[in-house]
Residue, then its C-alpha position, 0 to 999 in steps of 0.5 A: x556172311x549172314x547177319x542174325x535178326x538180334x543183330x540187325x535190331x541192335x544196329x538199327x537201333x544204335x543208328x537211330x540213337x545216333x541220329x537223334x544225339x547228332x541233330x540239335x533241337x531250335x526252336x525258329x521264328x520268321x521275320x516280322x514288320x514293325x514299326x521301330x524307333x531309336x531313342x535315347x534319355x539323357x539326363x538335362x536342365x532347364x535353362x534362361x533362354x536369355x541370362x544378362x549379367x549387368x553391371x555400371x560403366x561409371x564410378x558413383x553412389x547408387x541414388x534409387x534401386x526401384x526393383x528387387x528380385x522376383x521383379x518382372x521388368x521390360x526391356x528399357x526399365x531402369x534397374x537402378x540410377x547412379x548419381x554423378x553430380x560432377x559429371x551433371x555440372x559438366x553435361x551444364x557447362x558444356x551445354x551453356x558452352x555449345x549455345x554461346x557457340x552456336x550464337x556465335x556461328x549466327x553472328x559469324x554467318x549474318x557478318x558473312x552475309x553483310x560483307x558478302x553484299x558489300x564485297x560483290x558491288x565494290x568487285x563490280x565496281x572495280x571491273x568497271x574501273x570505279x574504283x581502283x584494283x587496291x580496293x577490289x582486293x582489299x574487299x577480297x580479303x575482307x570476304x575471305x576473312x568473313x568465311x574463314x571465321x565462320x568456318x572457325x566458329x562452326x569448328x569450334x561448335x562441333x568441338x564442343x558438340x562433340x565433347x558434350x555427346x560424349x559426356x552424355x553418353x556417360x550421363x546415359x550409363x548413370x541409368x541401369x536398364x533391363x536388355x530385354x524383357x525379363x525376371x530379376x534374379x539378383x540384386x547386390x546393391x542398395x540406395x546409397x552404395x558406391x559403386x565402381x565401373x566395370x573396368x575399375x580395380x575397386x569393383x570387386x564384384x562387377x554384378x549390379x542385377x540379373x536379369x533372365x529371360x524366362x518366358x522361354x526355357x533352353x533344355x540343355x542336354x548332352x547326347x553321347x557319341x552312339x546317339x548323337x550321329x542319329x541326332x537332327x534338328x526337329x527330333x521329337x522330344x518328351x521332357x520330364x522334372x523331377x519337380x512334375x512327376x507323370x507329367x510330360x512336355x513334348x518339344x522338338x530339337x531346336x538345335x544342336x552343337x554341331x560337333x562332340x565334346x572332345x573332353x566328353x565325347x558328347x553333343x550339346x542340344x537344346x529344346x526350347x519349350x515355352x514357359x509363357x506361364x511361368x510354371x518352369x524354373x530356370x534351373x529343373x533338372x529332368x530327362x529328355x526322351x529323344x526320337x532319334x530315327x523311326x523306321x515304319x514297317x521294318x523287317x526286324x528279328x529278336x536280337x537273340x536271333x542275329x549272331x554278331x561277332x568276328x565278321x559280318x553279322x548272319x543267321x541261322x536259317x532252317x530249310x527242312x532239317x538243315x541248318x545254313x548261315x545266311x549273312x544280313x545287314x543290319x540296321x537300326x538296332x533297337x535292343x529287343x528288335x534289330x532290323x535286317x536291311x538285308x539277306x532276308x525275305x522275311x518268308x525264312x524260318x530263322x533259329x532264335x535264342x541259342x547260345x553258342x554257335x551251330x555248324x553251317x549245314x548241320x542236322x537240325x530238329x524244330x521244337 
């Protein structure tokens, strides 16, 4: 059967239209080398690297407070005094006690030596039987009962001894001191006040004085889950204040916790900064930028270019005007950028920035 011209011009052109509708239109890209980093900011606070809160061990009257808040102190300055007379009348007595106690070890030890000298000639004797055996051992006993009162009166030194070293370590906590070098960040007593020992029912507040050490801060931060296996101890660090705008501090992790918050699902980290000059308050409230991985010379894609989803990640990769679903694994993923660990050689034409799915093998045409 013959087919007119008009004919065959109206197929040709229904084929081609056809072709065109069945062949999508992507616009492709190919892989390129970059340098990415993960990083995360989480907000954070500044921190006393060391805070103490001290209180008193004895119940008395305040005698002098020589420091105030604001104060910076040394480890060892007295905070305050604490005045026990009693306990100052009994240091005395037990003081007067242990020297008559030690004279009377000098006096038990001369009358040992004394008899000691006395007791050796009359045994001497009575081995040579000058003198009868009754008195060889009656200087024995007399010897035995010289080192027998020295030993008691050593014992009863060391009793008194004993007790006087106990009462002056309670003279000793009537001096409140700093731990360590550091700034007074509170104070609730004054000359004249009684106080009570920590441990008493009447202490009410058992907090005398603060003392934070600031010449040295924590940056205290919490790293959520996604981030935190990525987190390691050296990360850098760039910290800003809401009290410095534009200013930045760099650090380094200086440690971690080791373990996520079971209640919050994050992970505590610190960054000490120096704070020798005393610039930063304890208590700043900021962010904290961690890099948290840095992958030189990654191969990397648009994110737009990866199809994630139900199975393992892929691409589109045009050959010519054909479409293939090529599978790659993915590593750090940046937001904008992710790289491909594999799957690519990064010569690929990829297809970038459609929505919806295209059919492995499918008919394509370059934009």
């Amino acid at each position: 059967m013959m087919t007119s011209p008009k004919l065959t011009v109206i197929l040709t052109l229904f084929c081609v239209i056809v072709s065109g509708l069945s062949a999508a239109n992507v616009q492709t890209i190919k892989p390129e080398r970059r340098d990415l980093v993960r990083k995360t900011i989480q907000p954070a606070k500044a921190q006393a690297f060391h805070t103490a809160d001290i209180g008193v061990k004895i119940t008395g009257y305040v005698k002098s407070v020589p420091v105030d808040i604001g104060d910076q102190v040394k480890k060892g300055q007295i905070l305050a005094i604490i005045a026990v007379p009693e306990l100052d009348e009994q240091r005395k007595a037990l003081q007067a006690e242990e020297r008559e106690l030690e004279t009377g070890v000098l006096v038990a030890k001369a009358n040992l030596k004394a008899v000691e000298s006395e007791s050796n000639r009359i045994l001497e004797l009575a081995k040579n039987g000058s003198v009868t055996k009754k008195v060889g051992d009656e200087a024995s006993n007399r010897l035995a009962a010289a080192q027998a009162e020295l030993a008691a009166a050593k014992a009863r030194l060391g009793t008194a001894t004993a007790r006087l070293a106990e009462v002056e370590v309670m003279v000793a906590y009537s001096r409140i001191t700093a731990p360590f070098d550091g700034i007074v960040t509170f104070r609730s007593v004054d000359p004249g006040d009684l106080v009570y020992s920590t441990g008493s029912s009447k202490a009410g507040n058992p907090v005398l004085f603060q003392v934070a050490q600031t010449n040295r801060l924590r940056v205290v931060t919490h790293v959520p889950e996604r981030d935190a296996v990525w987190l390691d101890v050296g990360d850098p660090v760039e910290i800003e204040f809401d009290a410095f705008p534009g200013k930045v501090f760099p650090g380094k992790v200086s440690r971690t916790a080791g373990a996520l918050d079971g209640k919050t699902q994050r992970m505590q980290a610190e960054v000490d900064l120096d704070n020798s000059k005393g610039q930063l308050l304890s208590g700043l409230y900021g962010r904290v930028k961690i890099s948290l991985e840095t992958r030189p010379g990654a191969l990397v894609l648009p994110a737009g270019a990866v199809r994630f989803g139900q199975g393992p990640s892929h691409v589109y990769v045009v050959s010519g005007t054909t479409l293939k679903h090529q599978q790659v694994t993915i590593g750090l993923d940046h937001g904008d950028w992710v790289e491909i660990l594999s799957g690519l050689s990064g010569e690929e034409q990829i297809v970038n920035g459609v929505i919806g799915r295209l059919k492995d093998g499918a008919t394509v045409t370059i934009k």
